[in-house]
Each structure stands twice: as C-alpha cells, then as structure tokens.
C-alpha positions as CSV (number, residue, x, y, z in Angstrom):
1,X,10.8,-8.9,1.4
2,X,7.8,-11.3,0.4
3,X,5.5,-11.3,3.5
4,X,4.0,-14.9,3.1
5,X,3.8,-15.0,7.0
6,X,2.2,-11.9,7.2
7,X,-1.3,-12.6,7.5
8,X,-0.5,-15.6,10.3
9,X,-2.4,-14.6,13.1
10,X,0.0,-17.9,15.0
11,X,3.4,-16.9,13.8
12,X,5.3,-15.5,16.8
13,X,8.2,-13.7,14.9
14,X,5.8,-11.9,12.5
15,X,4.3,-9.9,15.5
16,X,8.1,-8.4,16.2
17,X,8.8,-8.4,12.3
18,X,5.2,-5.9,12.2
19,X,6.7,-3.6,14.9
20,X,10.0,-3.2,13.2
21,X,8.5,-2.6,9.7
22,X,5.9,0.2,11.4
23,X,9.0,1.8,13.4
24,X,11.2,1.5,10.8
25,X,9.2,4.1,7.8
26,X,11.1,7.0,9.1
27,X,14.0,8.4,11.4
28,X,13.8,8.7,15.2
29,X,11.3,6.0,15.5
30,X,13.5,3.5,17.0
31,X,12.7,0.0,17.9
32,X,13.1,-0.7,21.7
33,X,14.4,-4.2,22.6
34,X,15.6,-6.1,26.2
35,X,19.4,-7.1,25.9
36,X,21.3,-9.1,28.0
37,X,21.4,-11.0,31.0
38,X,19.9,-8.2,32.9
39,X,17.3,-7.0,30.3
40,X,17.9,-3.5,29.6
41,X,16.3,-1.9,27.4
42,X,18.2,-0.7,24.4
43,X,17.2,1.8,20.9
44,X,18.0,0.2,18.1
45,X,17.8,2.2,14.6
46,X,15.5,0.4,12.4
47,X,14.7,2.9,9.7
48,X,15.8,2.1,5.9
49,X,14.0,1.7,3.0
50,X,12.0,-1.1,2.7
51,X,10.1,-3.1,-0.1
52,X,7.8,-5.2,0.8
53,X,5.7,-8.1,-1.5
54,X,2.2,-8.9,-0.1
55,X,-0.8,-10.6,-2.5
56,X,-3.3,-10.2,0.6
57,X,-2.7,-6.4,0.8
58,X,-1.4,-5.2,4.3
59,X,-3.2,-4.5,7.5
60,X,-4.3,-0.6,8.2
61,X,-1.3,0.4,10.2
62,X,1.1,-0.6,8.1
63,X,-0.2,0.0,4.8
64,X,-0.6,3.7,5.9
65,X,3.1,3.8,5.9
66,X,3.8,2.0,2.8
67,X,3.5,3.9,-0.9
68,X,1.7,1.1,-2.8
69,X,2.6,-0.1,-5.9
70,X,-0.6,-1.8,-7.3
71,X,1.1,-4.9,-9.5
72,X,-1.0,-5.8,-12.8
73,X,-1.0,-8.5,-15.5
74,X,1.3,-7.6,-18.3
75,X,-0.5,-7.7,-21.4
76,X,2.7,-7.1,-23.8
77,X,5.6,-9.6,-23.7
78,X,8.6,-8.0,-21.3
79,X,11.9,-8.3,-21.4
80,X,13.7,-10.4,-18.7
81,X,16.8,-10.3,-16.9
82,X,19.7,-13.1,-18.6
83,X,20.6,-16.2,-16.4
84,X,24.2,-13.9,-15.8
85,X,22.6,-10.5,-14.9
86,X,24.6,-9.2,-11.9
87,X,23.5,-6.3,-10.3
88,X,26.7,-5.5,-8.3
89,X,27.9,-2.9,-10.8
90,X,24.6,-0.8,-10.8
91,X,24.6,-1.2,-6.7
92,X,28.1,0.2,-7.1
93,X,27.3,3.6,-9.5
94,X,24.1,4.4,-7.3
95,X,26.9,4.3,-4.0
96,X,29.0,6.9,-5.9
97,X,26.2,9.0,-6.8
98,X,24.6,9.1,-3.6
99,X,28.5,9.7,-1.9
100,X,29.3,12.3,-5.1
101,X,25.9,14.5,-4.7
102,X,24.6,14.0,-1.3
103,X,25.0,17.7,-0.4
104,X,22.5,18.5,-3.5
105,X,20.1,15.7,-2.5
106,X,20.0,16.9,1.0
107,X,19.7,20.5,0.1
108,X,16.3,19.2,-1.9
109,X,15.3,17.6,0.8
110,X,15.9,19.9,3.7
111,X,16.6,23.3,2.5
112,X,13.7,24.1,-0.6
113,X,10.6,24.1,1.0
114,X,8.8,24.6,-2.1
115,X,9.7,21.5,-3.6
116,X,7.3,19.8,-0.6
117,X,3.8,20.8,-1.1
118,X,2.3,17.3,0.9
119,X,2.6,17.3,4.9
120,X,2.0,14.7,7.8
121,X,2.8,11.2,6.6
122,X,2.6,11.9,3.3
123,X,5.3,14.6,3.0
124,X,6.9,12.0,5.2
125,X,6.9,9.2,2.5
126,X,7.1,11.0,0.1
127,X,10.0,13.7,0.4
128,X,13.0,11.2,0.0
129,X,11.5,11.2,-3.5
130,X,10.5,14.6,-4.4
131,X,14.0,15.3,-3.6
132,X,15.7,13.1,-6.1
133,X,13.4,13.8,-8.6
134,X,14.1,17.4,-8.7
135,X,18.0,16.3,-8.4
136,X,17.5,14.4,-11.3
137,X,15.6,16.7,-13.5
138,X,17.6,19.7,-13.1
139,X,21.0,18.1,-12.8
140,X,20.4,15.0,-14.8
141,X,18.0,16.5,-17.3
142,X,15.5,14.2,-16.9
143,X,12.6,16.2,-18.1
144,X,9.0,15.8,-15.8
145,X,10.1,13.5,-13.3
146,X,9.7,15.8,-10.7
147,X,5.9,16.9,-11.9
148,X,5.1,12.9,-11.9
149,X,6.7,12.3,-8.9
150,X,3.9,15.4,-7.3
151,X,0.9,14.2,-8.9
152,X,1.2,10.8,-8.1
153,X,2.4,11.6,-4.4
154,X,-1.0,14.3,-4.7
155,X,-3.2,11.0,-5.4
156,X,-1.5,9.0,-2.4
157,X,-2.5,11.3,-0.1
158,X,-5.8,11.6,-1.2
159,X,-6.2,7.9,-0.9
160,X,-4.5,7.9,2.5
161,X,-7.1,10.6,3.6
162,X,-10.5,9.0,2.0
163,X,-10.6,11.4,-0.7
164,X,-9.7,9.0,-3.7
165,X,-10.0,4.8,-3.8
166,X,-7.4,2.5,-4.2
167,X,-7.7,-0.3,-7.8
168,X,-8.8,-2.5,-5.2
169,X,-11.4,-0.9,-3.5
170,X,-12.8,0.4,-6.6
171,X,-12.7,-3.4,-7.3
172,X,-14.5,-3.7,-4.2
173,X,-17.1,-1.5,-5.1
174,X,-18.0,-2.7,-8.8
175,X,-17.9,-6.3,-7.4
176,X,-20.9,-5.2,-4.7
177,X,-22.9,-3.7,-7.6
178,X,-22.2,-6.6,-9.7
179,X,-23.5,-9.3,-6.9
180,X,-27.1,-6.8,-6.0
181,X,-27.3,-5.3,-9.2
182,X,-31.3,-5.2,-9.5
183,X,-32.2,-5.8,-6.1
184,X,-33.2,-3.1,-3.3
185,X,-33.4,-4.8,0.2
186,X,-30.3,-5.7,2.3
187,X,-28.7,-8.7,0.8
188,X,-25.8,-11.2,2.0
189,X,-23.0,-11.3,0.6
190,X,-20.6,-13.9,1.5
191,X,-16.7,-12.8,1.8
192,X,-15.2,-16.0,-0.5
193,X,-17.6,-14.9,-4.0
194,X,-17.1,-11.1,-3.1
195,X,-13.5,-11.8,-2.9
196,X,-13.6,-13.6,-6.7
197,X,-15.4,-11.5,-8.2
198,X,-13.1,-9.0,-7.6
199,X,-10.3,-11.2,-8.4
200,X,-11.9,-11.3,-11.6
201,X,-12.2,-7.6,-11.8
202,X,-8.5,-7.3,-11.4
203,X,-7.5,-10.2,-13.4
204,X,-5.9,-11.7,-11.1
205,X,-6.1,-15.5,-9.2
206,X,-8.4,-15.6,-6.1
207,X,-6.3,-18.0,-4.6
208,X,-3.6,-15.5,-4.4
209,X,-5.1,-13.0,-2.7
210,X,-4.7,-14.2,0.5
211,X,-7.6,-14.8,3.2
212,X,-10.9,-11.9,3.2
213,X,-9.8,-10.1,5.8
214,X,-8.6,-7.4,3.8
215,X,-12.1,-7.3,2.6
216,X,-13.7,-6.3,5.9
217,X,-11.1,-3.9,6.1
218,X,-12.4,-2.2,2.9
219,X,-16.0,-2.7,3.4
220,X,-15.7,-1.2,7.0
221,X,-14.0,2.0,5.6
222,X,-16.2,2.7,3.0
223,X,-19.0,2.7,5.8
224,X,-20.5,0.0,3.8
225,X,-21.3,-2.6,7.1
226,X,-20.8,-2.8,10.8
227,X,-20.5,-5.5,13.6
228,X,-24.7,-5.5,13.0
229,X,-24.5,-6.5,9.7
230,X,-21.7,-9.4,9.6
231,X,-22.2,-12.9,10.4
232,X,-19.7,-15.2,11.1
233,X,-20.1,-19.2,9.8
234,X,-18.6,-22.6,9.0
235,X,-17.9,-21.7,5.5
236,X,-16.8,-17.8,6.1
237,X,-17.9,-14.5,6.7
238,X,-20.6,-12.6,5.4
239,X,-22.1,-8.5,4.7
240,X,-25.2,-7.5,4.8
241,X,-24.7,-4.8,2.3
242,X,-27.3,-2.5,1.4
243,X,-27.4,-1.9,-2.8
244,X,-28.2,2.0,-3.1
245,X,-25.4,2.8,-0.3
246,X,-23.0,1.0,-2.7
247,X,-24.5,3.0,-5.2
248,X,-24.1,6.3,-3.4
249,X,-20.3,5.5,-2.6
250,X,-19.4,4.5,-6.2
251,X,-20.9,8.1,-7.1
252,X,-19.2,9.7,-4.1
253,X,-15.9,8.3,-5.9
254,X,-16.7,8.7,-9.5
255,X,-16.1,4.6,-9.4
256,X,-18.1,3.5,-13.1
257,X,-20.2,-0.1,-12.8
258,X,-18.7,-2.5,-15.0
C-alpha cells in the first residue's frame, strides 16, 4: 500500500484509512462503523498483515505499530523480476504450507513461551514472526533464522522505547552537528536545509522525503526543542537548537559525527 495521501492534512478518506490501519495491527481491535439506514453501529474485523510504502516516514501512532524496514540505495546491480514473472504459484505453496502446518505454527506461537522473550507491542509485532522462524529452523532447517529474527526484534524494541535511534534520526542528529559544528550559542536552524542535509546523509532525494514534519517529530523526541524554540514563517519552520545538547544526545546514543 503506497501512502502518497498520507501526509494530506485535506484528504477526507485518509483520516478513516489512519483508523483502520492503527486498529487493524492486531486481533480484537475492531474498527466500528454506522451501517444502514438507521445507523447502527457495527464491528468490523480489520486485522491482517499490512505493508505499507511511505518516503515521509509515518506519524507517531502509527509508526509505533509498524516494524520498519529502512529502504537504502543499492550499491551492487540486482536482479529483477522478467516482464512474465507471475507470482500466483508461490501465493499458492505459501496457502498449502500455512493449511499443512498451521497446528505447528500455532503451537510456536501460543504454546512455547520461551520462544517470546519481548512483551507489550513488541511481542505483539513481533511474535507472528518468532513463531515462523523457529518453524522454519527446526522443521525446515533453516539454520539462525530464529536468532536473527530475536536480535533484530531486541533492537525494535529498544528503538520503540528510546533506548536505540532509528537511521533516520541518527541522520537527524549528524545533520545538527554538521549545520553548528563550531559554534556554542543557540542557533536557527531552518527545517528545509536540516531536512537536505540529511537527505544527503542518507543518500537519498530531498524531494522525496516528503514535507518536515517528520522532522519536528524527531527533534521533539530527542528533547532537542520545544514550542519556545520554533518559529513558524513564509518560507517554513525553524529550531532553535542548542549545539552541546546535540552533542550530549549523539553521545547518549553512541551516534559518531560524520
């Protein structure tokens, strides 16, 4: 699902698409709608897995019940699908593996507590997963899928709880040192460079990553500015950010200057 409309604050079916993609992350969070002439309300089953394609990065709700998968510039040249590819008969052999071993899958994922060492919305994301990786590995023989599958579910949920950075706010971070490096008072910073430099940091196109607001977002939760230290103009937003607290956060994260 490629959220172009995501970030349109005017859009009136992208507020009802939001509530049905943050209802829809699990079971028994059903989406309530009015139906019929006489407007009752009804449940309706939203959950499912999802994937979801946003340049601009998501907004805080959301995003706290995504898994992210940071995308990167290739460096190597890849192999690509041919003009025939049809997927139908790999759809078809993942239906008969999920109908021939659901009991094991579910055993994994309900019955062998020890397999789920993450809790609150983590384990919540991320026990679907735990569960066919250890399927896999001990009936498919997949060797140290199920240790990946922990460790990188370990560093979600330290980056869901503050204790580890995401590629783009380290991004964030380096960009802010980059833009006061040598100075010591509080200096304004305006959203539109902040957001190329690290567009630059990333190697990716500024112009495809979306508007700043996902720059306040970061800048806000790395206690970096408040409402006193933003100013709103004609050509954008900008921070007042003070250089040794960037400095002090980037040590707090072990983030390196570039």
């Amino acid at each position: 699902m490629l959220l172009q409309r995501y970030h349109n604050p005017k859009d009136p079916g992208m507020q009802q698409i939001r509530q049905l993609l943050n209802s829809g992350y699990k079971q028994v969070m059903p989406a309530i709608r009015l139906i019929g002439e006489d407007m009752k309300p009804q449940a309706f089953d939203v959950y499912s897995p999802k994937i979801l394609a946003a340049i601009a990065g998501l907004e805080d709700i959301l995003a706290s019940r995504c898994i992210a998968i940071p995308m990167r510039r290739t460096d190597k040249k890849m192999p690509s699908f041919p003009p025939d590819f049809d997927g139908a008969g790999l759809r078809h052999q993942l239906y008969t593996l999920a109908l021939t071993h659901f009991r094991a899958v579910y055993t994994n994922y309900s019955e062998r507590p020890a397999l789920h060492t993450l809790h609150n919305r983590s384990g919540e994301l991320w026990s679907p997963l735990v569960a066919l990786a250890a399927f896999f590995e001990e009936q498919g023989g997949v060797s140290g899928l199920l240790q990946a599958i922990a460790t990188t579910a370990e560093m979600d949920e330290q980056i869901s709880e503050g204790k580890a950075l995401s590629d783009r706010e380290e991004a964030v971070l380096q960009a802010l040192e980059l833009l006061t490096r040598g100075r010591s008072q509080l200096t304004w910073i305006k959203a539109n460079d902040l957001r190329e430099r690290v567009a630059r940091l990333l190697g990716q196109a500024s112009d495809r990553m979306g508007d700043g607001q996902w720059i306040g977002h970061i800048i806000k939760r790395l206690h970096l500015a408040d409402e006193g230290r933003r100013k709103r103009a004609n050509d954008g937003i900008t921070y007042a950010i003070q250089p040794d607290e960037v400095l002090d956060m980037m040590r707090r994260y072990d983030v390196l200057p570039v």
